[in-house]
N, C-alpha and C positions, 0 to 999 in steps of 0.2 A: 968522838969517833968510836971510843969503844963501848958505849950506850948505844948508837945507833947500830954497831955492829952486831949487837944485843939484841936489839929491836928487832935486824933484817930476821937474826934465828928464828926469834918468835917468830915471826909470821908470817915463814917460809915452812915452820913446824906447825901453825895454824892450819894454812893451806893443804897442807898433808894429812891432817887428823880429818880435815872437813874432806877430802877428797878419798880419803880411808873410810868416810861414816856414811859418803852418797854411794858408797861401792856396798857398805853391807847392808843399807837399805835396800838396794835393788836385790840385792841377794835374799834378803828376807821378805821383799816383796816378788821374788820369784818364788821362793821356795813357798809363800802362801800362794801363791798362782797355783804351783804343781800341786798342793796339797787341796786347794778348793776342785782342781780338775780330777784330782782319784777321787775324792767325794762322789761328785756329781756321776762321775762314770759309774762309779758305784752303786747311788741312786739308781741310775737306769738300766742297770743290770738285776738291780732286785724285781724294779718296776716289772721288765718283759719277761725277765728270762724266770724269776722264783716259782715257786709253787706252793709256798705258805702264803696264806691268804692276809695275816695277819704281820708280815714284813711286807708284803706288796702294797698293803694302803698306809703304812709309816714311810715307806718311799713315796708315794703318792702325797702325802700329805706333804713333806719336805719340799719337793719339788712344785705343788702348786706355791709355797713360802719362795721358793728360787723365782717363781715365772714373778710374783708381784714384788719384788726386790726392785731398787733403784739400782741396781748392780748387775740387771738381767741382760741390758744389750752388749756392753763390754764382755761379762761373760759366755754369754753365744757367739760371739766371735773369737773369744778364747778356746770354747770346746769344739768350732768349725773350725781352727787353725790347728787343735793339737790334739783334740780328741782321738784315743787310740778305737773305739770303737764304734758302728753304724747307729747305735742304736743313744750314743751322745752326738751322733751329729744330727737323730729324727731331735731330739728333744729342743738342740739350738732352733731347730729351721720352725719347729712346732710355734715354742715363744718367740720367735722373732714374729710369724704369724698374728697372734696374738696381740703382739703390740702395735702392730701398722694397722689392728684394727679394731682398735676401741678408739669407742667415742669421744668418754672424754681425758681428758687432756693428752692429744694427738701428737705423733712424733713430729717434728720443725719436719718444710720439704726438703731444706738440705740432705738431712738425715736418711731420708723415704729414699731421696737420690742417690746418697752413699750405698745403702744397703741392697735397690736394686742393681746397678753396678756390681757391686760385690760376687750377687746371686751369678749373674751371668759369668762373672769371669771364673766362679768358684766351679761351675757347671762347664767351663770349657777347660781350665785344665785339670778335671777330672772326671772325664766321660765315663768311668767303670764304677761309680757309687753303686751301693745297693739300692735297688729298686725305690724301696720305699722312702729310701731318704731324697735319692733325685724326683719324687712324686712332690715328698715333702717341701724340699726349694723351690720345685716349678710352680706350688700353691703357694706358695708364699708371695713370687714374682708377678702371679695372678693377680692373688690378692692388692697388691701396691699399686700396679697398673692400674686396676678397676679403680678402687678407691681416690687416684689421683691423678684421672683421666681428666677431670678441667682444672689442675694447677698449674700454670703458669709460673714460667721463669724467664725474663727479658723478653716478654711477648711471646713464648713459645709453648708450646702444650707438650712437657716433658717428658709424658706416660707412654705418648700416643704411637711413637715409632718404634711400634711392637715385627712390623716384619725386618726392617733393619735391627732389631736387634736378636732377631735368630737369622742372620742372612751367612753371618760367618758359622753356625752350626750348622747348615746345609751345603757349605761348599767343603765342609771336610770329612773326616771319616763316616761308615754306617754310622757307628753309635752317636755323634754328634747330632746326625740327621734327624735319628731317633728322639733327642732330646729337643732339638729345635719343632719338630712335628708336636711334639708334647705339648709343647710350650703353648704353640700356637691352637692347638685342642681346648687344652686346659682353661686358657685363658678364655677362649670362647662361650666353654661351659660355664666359667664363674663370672662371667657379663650376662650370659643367659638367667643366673638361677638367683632370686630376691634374696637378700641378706635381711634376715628377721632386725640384726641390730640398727639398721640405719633406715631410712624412709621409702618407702616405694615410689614416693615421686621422683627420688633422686636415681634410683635403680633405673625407672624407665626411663631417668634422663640421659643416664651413661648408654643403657642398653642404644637408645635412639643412638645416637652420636654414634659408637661403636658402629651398629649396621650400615649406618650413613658413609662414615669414613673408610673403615677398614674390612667388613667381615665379606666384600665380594671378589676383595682383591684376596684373602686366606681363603674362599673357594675355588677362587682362578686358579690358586699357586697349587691346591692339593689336587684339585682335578688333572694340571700340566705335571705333576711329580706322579700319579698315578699313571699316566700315558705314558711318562718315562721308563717307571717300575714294568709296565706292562709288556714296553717294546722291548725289554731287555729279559735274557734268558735266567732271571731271579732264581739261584739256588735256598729254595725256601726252605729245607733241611739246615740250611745256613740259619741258627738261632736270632742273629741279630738282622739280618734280610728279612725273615719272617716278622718281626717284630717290628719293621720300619715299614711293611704292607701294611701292617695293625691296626699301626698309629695313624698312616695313610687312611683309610677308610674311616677311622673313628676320629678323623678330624673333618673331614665331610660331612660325614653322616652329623656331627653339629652342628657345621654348618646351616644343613639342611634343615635343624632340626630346633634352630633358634627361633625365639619367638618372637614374628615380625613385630606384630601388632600392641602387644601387650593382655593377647588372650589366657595363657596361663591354662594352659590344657592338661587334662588329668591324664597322661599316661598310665596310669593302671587302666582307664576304662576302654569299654569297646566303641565308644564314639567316634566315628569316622570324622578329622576335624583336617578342615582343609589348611593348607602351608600358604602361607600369606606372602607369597614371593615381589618383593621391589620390579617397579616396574624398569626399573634400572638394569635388574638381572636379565631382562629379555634374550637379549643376545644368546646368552647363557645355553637356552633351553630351547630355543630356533633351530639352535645347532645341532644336527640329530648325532655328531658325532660323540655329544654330551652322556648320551642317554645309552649309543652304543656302547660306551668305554664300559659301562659296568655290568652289560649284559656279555661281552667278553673276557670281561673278569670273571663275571660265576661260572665259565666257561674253563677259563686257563687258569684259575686256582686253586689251590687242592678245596676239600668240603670244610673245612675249619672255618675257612673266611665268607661262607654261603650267607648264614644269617648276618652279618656286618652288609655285604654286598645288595642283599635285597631288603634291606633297612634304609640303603641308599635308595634303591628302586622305589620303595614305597612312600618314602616322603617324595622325589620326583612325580610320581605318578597321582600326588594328591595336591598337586600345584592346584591355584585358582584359574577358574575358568576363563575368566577375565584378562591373564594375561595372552591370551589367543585372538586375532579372531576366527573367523568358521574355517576358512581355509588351512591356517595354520593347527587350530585344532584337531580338525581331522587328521594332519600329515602327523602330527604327535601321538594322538593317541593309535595310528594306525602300524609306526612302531614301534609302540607300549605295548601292544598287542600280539604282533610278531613274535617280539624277542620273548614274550612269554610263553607261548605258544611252543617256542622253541626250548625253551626250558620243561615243559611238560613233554613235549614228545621224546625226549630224550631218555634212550632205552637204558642206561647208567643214571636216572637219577630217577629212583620211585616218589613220589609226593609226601612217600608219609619221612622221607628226609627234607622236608619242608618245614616241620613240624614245629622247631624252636622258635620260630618267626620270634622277633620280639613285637612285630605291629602286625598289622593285617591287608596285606600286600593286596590278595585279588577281592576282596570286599570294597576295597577303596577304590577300585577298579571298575569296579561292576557298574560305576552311577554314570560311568563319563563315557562310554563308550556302547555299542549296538550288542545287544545279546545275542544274538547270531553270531558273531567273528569268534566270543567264546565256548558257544554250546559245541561250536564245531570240533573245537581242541581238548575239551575234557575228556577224560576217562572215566568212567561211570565205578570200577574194578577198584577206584581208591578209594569207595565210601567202603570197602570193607571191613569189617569188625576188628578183624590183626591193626589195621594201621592205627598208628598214634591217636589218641582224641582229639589231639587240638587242629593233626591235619583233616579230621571230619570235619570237626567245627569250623574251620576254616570255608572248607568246601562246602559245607553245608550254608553256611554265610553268605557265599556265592551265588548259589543256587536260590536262595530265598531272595537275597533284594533283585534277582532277574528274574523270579516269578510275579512278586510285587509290584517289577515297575512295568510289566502286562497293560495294564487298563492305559498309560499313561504313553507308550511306544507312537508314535506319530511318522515313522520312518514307512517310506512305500517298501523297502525293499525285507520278505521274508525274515522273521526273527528266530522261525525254526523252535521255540520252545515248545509247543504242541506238541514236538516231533520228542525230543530232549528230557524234560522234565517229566514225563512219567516214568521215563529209562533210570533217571534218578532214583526216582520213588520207590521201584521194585528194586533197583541194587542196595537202595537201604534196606529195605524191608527184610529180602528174601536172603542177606547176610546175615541177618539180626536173628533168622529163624533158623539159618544153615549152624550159624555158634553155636543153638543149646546144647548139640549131640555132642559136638565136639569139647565143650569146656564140661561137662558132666563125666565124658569119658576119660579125659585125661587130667582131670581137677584143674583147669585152670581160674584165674581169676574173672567171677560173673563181673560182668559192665553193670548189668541189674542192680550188686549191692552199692553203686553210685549212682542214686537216686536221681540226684542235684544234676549228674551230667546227662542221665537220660533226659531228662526234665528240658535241659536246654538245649540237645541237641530236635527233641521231639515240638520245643517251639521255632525252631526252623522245617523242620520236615510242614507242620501243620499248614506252612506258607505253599510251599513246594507242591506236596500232596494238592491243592485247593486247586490249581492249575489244570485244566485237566481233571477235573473231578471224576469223570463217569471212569475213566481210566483206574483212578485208584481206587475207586469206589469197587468197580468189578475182579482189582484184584484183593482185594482185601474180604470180598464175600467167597471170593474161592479158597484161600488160604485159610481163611475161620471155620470153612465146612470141612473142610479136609481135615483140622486138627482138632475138630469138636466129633467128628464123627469118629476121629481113631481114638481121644480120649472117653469118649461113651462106649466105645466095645470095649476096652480097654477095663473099664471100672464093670463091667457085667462079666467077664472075663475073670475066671478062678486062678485061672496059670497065667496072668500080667506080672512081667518081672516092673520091681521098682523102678529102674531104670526108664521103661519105658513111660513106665508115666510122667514120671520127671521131665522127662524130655516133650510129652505133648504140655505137661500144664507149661514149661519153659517156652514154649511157642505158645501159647496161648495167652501168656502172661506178657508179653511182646505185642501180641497182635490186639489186647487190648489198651496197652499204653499209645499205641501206634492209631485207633480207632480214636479216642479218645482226641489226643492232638489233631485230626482233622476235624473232630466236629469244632473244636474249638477255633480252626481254621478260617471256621464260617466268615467272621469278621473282618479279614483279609480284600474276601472279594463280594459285589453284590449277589445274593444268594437267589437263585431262583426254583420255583413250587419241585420242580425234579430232582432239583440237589436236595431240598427237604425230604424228599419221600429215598432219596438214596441215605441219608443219613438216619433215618427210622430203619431203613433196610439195617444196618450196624449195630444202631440201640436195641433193636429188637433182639440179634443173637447176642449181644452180651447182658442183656437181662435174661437172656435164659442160660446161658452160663454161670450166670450166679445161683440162679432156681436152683440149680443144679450141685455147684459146688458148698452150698450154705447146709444143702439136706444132708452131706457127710461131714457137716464140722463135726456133730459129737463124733466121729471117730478119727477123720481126718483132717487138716489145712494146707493149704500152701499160703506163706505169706506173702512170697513176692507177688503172688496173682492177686492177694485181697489187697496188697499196697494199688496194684495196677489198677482194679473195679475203683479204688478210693479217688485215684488221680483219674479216670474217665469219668465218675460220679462228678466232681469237679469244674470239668467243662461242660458237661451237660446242662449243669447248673447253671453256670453264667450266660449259654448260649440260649437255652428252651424256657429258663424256668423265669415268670415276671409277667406282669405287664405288655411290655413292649413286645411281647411277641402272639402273634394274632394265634388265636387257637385255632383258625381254621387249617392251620400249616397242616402241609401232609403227614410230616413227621407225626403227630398227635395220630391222625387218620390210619397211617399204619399202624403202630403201637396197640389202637383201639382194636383192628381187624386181626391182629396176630396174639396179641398179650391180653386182649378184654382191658385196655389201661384208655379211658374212655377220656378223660381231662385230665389237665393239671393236679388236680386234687386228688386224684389218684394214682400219678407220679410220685407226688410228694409223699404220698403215703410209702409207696415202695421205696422212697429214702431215709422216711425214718424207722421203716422197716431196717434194713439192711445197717443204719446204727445203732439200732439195739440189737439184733443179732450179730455185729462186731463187739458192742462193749460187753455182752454176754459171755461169749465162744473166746474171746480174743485179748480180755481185759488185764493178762499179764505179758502181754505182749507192748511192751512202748511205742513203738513207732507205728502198731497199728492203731492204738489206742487213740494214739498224738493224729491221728490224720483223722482218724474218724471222728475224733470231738471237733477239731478246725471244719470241716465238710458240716457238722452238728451245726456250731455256732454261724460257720457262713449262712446255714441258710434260716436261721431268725437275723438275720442284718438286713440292716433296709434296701442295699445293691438285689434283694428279690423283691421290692417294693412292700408296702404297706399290706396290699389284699393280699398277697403271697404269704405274709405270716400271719395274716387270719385265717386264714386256711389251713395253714399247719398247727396252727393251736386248735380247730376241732378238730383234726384228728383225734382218734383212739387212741393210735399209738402216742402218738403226744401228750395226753393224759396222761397214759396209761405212765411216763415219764416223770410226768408233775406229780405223779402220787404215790411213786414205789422207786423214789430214788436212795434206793440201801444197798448194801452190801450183798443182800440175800438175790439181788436180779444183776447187779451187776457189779461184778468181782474185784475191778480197779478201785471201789469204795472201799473194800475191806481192812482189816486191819491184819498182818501177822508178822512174825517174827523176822520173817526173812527180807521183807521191805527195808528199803533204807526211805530214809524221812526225806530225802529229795526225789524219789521217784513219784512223790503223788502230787507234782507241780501240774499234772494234766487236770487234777480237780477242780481248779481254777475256771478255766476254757469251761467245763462241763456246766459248770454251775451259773458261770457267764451266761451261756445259754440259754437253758432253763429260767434263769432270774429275767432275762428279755420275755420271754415268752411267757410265763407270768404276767408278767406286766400286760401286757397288752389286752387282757380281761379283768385284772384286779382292778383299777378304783379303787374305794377307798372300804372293800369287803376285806375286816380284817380276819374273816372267818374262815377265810379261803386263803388268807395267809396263815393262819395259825396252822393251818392243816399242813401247809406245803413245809413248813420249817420243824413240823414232828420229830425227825428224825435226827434233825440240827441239836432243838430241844432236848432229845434222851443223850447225847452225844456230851454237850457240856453238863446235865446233870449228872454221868457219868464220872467224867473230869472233878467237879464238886467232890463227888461222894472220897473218889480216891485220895484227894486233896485233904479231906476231912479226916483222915486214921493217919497213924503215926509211920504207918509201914504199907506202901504200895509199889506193886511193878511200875518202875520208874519207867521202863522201856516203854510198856505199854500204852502211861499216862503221855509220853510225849508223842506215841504215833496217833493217837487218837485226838492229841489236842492241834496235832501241827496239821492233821487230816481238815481239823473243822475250821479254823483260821483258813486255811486254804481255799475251803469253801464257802466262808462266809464275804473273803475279799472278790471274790466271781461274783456273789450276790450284791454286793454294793457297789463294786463294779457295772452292774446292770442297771440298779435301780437309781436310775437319773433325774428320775422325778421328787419333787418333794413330798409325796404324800407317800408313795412307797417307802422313800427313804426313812421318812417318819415313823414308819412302819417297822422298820429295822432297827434304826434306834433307839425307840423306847423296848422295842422286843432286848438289845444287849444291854443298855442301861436302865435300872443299877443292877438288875440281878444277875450278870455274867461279866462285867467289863471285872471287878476284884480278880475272878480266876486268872483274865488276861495278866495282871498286876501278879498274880502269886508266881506264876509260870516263871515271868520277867526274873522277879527275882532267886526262884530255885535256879536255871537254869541260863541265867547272864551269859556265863563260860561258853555255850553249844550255839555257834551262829545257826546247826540246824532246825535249831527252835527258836528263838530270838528273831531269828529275818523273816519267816513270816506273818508274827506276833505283830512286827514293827510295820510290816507293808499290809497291813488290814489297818492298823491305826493312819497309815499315810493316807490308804483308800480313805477313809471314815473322812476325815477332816479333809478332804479333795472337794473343793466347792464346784464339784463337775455342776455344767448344766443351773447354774444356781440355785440347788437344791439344799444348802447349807443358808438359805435366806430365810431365816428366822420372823417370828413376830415379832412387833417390838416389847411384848409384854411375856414374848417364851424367854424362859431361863435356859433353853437349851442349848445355845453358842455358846455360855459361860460354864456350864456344864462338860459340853463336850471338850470345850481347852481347858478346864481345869485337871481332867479324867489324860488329857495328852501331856500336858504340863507334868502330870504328877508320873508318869510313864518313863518320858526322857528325865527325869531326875533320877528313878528309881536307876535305869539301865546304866545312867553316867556315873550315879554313883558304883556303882555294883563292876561296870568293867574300870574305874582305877583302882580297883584292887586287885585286879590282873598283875598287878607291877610287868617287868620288863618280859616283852615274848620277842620270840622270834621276827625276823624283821620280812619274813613269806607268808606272816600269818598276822600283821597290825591290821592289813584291811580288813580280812573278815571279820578278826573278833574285838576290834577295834573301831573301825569309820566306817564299817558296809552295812551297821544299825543307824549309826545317828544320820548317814547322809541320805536312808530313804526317810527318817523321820522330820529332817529338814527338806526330802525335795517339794514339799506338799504344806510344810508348816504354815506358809507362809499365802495359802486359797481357802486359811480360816480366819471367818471373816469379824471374827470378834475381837 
């Protein structure tokens, strides 16, 4: 008895030690809890909030160690149950993200199940998270859904009852609603957008499914919750009311904006693509009360929600044709029409608060409906110069594909553009002309120094203006006389304040950008012999505007107007000069009777007239330089056919090109102090041209080569000589040498032929390819000598044209890779001695030699 009573102590004292030792393990596995949770918050406080660069990626680094942890989903549930701050609850929601979506080895769907659950409930009794972290859990819930849209569990599709499970976030407070609207956004968008990590057939498998089952019933539900919002007197001052409008609209407008089909449309572009609407939807869009709802919206909501609103609009209004028929169509598009109408008349709302558009609302408009219901409702007052650019562009958009679809109009009833489109024409115009005084006089900013936008708004005018041509045609010779005869007294005129001349060359320089785009117009519509002799009327006064302007460069220029002659020089090109156009056109007929310019061949001459007097007068000028060599080289390209640049190679001037291209005639050659080694990248282009044009009478006279490359020849015997003493202007040696690589790569660039090429060849090997080799290795360090050392060796070995097809008994493929070989050796050895640089600078002085030495390595054919 008293052993056993022995006994009970022990292991009644057992029981205690063991039930003492499970107590302070929990305590030492709590108190590691609390200590891995200050960690980690820690972490994430360095992460967002530091501003040492150098503790920010040691957080970084730790925490991507957290996210691949086998300890990472127990701990995300640790840091969403006890995290004191927002920015450890983005990191759980982030790696939770994360895990539910990698490939391989995949969470069990219990799990997927547990954690969406979780998500919803943590997102209902916590409506007030910060922003970013409730974004962060509704991508998450996204996420899992998409992902595990055909897992089954007991026959059931477990993902899929996405509206019941925000049905309880919409029957309770705003911010609930807000997060339920999210949800059902959100998820929309990430069914919509292809996930690089897993397959595209699978993406359109869910996407299919998803449009199929659920995305017409989450457009029913936000169209009916918008009707709600609407009929109710919504205090939008109210933060969280405006924020459930928000989400309202921008869960539609995804709707809307989902891609039925699996076309994958490029939103940045201006492609009008039409919305692929189930024919399921019909109902939908029958119902005109659909379409009202959000033309009463942009009506009764403040301007904040404008662009969301007609974002809405513009996918509705680019529905397919298809789901109509004639009857139905017409009754659609005729209050598409309206309600626009209605939005333009409206004295509270100017157009150019249009401007944000994120699509292109009446462009898209324009193809489905009669151009008459809209010519009627424009305002011609909003192509003015003040308004935004992009509501020009817009409108101008408009107005071009309803001049365009002219020839194609098959409707008996009046389309009234006759009436319309010229009204356009002159409010662009006589806007554009009304600016110059006023942005000269009060400095504001020229539309002119944005080249690119005049560019594009003047290839819609060119459509417009075509319309109606004797129209524009007659205002543009009154505007031209008027501003050439007040700039001619102007210049004879001793007491002409600067001012005023600015001001007419400012109109002047307009009204030849503006002549210009219609001639190039031409192709628009079929042209007939009057519209020719109206567009000779044009060319004629802006060739003598230039007669005119070129005889004062030695004292004066304007550049914007010679950029304008360059961009009118341009189209004239593509429109007149070739082949395909019959020389009897009138255009030639005037020209001949006004200017003595009798043919083509004496066209052309007055073009490469007017580019040697730009690279003359203008040669430190860049962007005229750049536009006149591009106009140079366009017109030796074969788009002016074959007999077009035999014609320009007997020119004189064109000789006179082939045989005195130095420094001494034109000044962009030259070499001095104040150039930077990247500004003679236009040598290139020049020499491109030249070396075509060349061609085209060399054959195999290498005597006529020798002569053309004289100045190449003193150029690298220069280089030599410098190379050759112990002590030379280093400056000097690289502008001269990075000058002639520049121009040497134009020339092989050109020469596509083998015999020319042969020509060049043995012209740089062996007596000049070692300088290329000395340079390399002086000067490894300076990409601005090095990359176009490197891109003449890429040209060289460029098997363009198969002109790198050797004999079988020439050495010269083995030659020429031996001579490249020995190059990318030199350079790879020479920059790992760079050791470590900055990590904004490995491209250049690093991989932006070897990767143009490799993009071509590999077109030599030895």
């Amino acid at each position: 008895m008293e052993g056993k009573g022995r006994e009970g102590k022990e292991n009644g004292k057992g029981k205690w030690e063991r039930k003492k030792g499970k107590e302070k393990g929990k305590e030492r596995k709590g108190k590691r809890e609390k200590e891995n949770l200050a960690q980690l918050e820690n972490l994430c406080k360095q992460l967002y909030e530091t501003t040492d660069t150098g503790t920010r990626l040691q957080a970084e680094k730790a925490l991507v160690e957290f996210t691949n942890s086998p300890e990472c989903l127990s701990k995300c549930q640790l840091l969403l149950e006890r995290g004191s701050s927002s920015y450890s609850q983005l990191l759980a929601a982030t790696c939770l993200t994360k895990l539910v979506s990698r490939t391989n080895n995949p969470l069990p769907l219990e799990q997927r199940i547990d954690i969406r659950n979780y998500v919803l409930n943590y997102l209902a009794t916590r409506p007030k998270l910060a922003t970013f972290v409730t974004q962060a859990l509704i991508q998450l819930y996204a996420r899992i859904t998409k992902l595990g849209w055909f897992d089954c569990q007991k026959d059931e599709y477990v993902f899929r009852n996405v509206i019941n499970d925000v049905t309880r976030f919409l029957q309770d407070s705003v911010e609930h609603c807000i997060i339920g609207v999210t949800i059902l956004s959100q998820l929309t968008n990430e069914i919509n957008q292809a996930d690089t990590t897993h397959p595209l057939t699978k993406h359109r498998k869910i996407a299919s499914s998803f449009r199929d089952s659920s995305l017409f019933d989450i457009f029913t539900l936000s169209c009916s919750l918008l009707k709600q919002a609407s009929g109710k007197n919504l205090n939008l001052n109210d933060e969280s009311q405006h924020g459930l409008l928000m989400q309202l609209l921008k869960l539609t407008h995804n709707c809307l904006n989902f891609d039925f089909i699996g076309t994958s449309t490029d939103e940045s572009s201006d492609d009008l693509c039409t919305v692929q609407i189930p024919t399921s939807w019909r109902s939908a869009f029958l119902d005109s009360s659909t379409l009202q709802l959000f033309f009463d919206l942009y009506h009764s909501i403040p301007p904040s929600f404008s662009p969301l609103v007609l974002s809405c609009l513009v996918q509705i209004a680019s529905v397919r044709r298809s789901l109509f028929n004639n009857a139905e169509r017409a009754k659609f598009l005729s209050h598409l029409v309206d309600g626009v109408k209605r939005i333009l008349e409206n004295p509270q709302v100017s157009l150019a608060a249009l401007h944000p558009l994120p699509s292109h609302f009446i462009p898209k408009k324009s193809f489905s409906c009669p151009p008459g219901h809209l010519a009627k409702g424009e305002n011609c007052a909003a192509l003015h110069w003040e308004f935004a650019p992009n509501s020009v562009h817009y409108l101008l958009s408009l107005w071009q594909r309803l001049a365009a679809s002219v020839p194609y109009v098959k409707a008996t009833e009046p389309h009234m553009l006759e009436t319309y489109t010229p009204e356009v024409t002159k409010a662009y115009i006589t806007s554009r002309l009304e600016s110059v005084h006023i942005i000269l006089r009060d400095g504001l900013e020229d539309p002119l120094e944005d080249t690119g936008l005049v560019q594009q708004q003047l290839d819609q005018l060119s459509t417009i203006g075509r319309c109606e041509y004797e129209k524009t045609c007659a205002l543009l010779v009154q505007l031209f006389d008027q501003s050439a005869q007040s700039y001619q007294e102007l210049l004879q005129s001793a007491s002409a304040s600067p001012m005023d001349l600015a001001v007419q060359e400012g109109r002047l320089t307009w009204l030849v950008y503006i002549i210009g785009a219609v001639i190039g117009g031409r192709v628009s519509f079929a042209s007939t012999d009057e519209q020719d002799a109206m567009d000779g009327e044009l060319v004629c006064r802006v060739l003598q505007l230039m007669n005119l302007t070129d005889s004062r460069l030695a004292q004066a220029g304007n550049e914007k107007l010679e950029l304008a002659m360059l961009s009118f020089f341009e189209q004239f090109r593509k429109i007149y000069i070739g082949d395909q156009v019959q020389k009897s056109s009138k255009l030639y007929r005037r020209l001949s009777e006004v200017l003595g310019l009798n043919d083509e061949t004496m066209v052309l001459s007055v073009f490469i007239g007017k580019i040697i007097t730009n690279l003359k007068y203008w040669g430190r000028c860049e962007p005229i330089t750049s536009k006149t060599l591009q106009l140079n080289s366009a017109a030796s390209l074969t788009p002016c056919t074959y007999s077009s640049v035999r014609k320009l190679v007997k020119l004189s001037a064109v000789q006179f090109m082939l045989n005195n291209h130095t420094s001494e005639h034109f000044s962009f050659l030259g070499i001095n102090n104040q150039s930077n080694l990247t500004d003679m990248r236009c040598r290139t282009t020049f020499y491109t041209a030249l070396g075509r044009l060349l061609m085209v009478d060399l054959g195999e006279d290498e005597d006529q080569y020798e002569q053309f490359m004289l100045p190449l020849t003193a150029a690298f015997e220069a280089v030599a000589q410098m190379f050759s003493t112990n002590s030379f202007n280093e400056q000097e040696a690289k502008r001269t040498l990075v000058g002639l690589v520049r121009d040497l790569r134009g020339i092989a660039f050109a020469f596509n032929a083998k015999s020319s090429f042969m020509m060049l060849f043995e012209w740089i090997y062996p007596s000049y390819m070692p300088i290329l080799q000395r340079a390399i290795e002086l000067w490894y360090h300076d990409p601005a000598c090095t990359t176009p050392v490197l891109k003449l060796m890429a040209e060289l070995v460029h098997n363009r044209s198969q002109r790198l097809q050797f004999d079988v008994s020439s050495p010269n493929g083995i030659l020429l890779f031996r001579e490249t070989s020995k190059m990318i050796t030199t350079y790879g050895n020479r920059i790992l001695t760079l050791g470590e640089v900055p990590k904004d600078q490995v491209y250049a002085l690093k991989l932006k030699g070897m990767e143009w030495l490799g993009m071509d390595w590999k077109s030599h054919p030895a």
